[in-house]
C-alpha positions as CSV (number, residue, x, y, z in Angstrom):
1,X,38.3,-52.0,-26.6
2,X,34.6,-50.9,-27.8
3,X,33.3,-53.2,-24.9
4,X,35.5,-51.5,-22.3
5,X,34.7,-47.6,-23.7
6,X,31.0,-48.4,-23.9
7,X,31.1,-50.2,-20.0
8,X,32.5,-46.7,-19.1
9,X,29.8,-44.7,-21.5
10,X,26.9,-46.5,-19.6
11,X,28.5,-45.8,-15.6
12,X,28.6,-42.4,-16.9
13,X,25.3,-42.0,-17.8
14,X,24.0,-44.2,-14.7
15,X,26.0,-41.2,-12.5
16,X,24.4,-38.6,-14.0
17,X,21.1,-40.1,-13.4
18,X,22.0,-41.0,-9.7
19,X,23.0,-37.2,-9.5
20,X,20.2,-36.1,-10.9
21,X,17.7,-38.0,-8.4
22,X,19.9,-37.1,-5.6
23,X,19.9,-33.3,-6.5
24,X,16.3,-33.3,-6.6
25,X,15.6,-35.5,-3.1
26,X,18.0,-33.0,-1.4
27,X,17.4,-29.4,-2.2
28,X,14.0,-29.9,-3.3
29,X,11.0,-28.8,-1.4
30,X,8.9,-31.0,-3.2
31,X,8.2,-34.6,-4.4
32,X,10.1,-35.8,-7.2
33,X,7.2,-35.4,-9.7
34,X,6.6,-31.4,-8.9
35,X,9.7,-31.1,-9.0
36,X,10.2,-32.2,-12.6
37,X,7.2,-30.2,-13.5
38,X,9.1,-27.2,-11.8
39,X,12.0,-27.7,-13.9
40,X,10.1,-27.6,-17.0
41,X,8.2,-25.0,-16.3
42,X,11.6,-22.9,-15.1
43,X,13.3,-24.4,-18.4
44,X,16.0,-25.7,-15.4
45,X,16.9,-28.8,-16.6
46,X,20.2,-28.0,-18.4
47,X,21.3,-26.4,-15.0
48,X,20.3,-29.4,-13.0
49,X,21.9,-31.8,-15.8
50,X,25.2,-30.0,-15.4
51,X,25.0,-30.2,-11.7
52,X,23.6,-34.0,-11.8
53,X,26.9,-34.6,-14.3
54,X,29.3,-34.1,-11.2
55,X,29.6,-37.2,-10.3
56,X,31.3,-38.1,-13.5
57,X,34.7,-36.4,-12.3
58,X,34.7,-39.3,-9.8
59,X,34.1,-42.1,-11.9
60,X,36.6,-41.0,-14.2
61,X,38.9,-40.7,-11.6
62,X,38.4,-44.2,-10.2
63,X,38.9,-45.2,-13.7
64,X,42.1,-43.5,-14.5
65,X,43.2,-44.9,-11.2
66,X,42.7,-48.5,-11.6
67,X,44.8,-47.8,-14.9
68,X,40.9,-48.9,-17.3
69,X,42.1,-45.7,-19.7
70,X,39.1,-46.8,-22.3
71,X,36.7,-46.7,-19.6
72,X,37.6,-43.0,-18.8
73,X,37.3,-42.6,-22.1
74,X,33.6,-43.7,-22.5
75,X,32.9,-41.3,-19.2
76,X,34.6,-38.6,-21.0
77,X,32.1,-39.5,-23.9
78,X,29.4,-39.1,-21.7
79,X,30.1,-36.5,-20.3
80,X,30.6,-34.7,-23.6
81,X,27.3,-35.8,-24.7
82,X,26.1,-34.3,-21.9
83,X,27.1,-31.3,-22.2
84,X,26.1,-30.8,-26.0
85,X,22.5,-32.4,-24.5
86,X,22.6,-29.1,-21.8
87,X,23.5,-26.6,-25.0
88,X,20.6,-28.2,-27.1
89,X,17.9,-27.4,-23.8
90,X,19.7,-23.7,-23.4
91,X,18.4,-22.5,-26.8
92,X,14.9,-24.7,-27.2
């Protein structure tokens, strides 16, 4: 059970970083390295994290429907985590 949540914890987290380097290749002028320096410099990387966390609603969907409940479980996790990560970069 553990095992199962934290298979669907790490796909989580391996979407959001897919989204996140596919947000900045596409609608980024720039390389990926200005770009992160853009995004600090804007204080941006909350907004792009909860746009980069998208692809989570389709993993957990896939999940759900292959009946692996405790995999949808760890990508709710994650995606939780996530989000409090985004609150703690809104207010430092």
């Amino acid at each position: 059970m553990k095992k199962e949540i934290l298979i669907g914890f790490l796909v989580a987290i391996f979407a959001t970083a897919c989204g996140f380097f596919i947000y900045i290749e596409l609608f980024s002028k720039f390389d990926f390295e200005e770009s992160l320096k853009i995004l600090k410099e804007g204080k941006l990387y909350g907004k792009v994290l909860g746009l980069a966390a998208i692809p989570n609603l389709f993993v957990f969907f896939v999940f759900l429907k292959k009946n692996q409940d405790y995999r949808a479980k760890g990508v709710l996790i994650a995606t939780i985590v996530t989000a409090l990560f985004m609150l703690i970069l809104k207010f430092v």
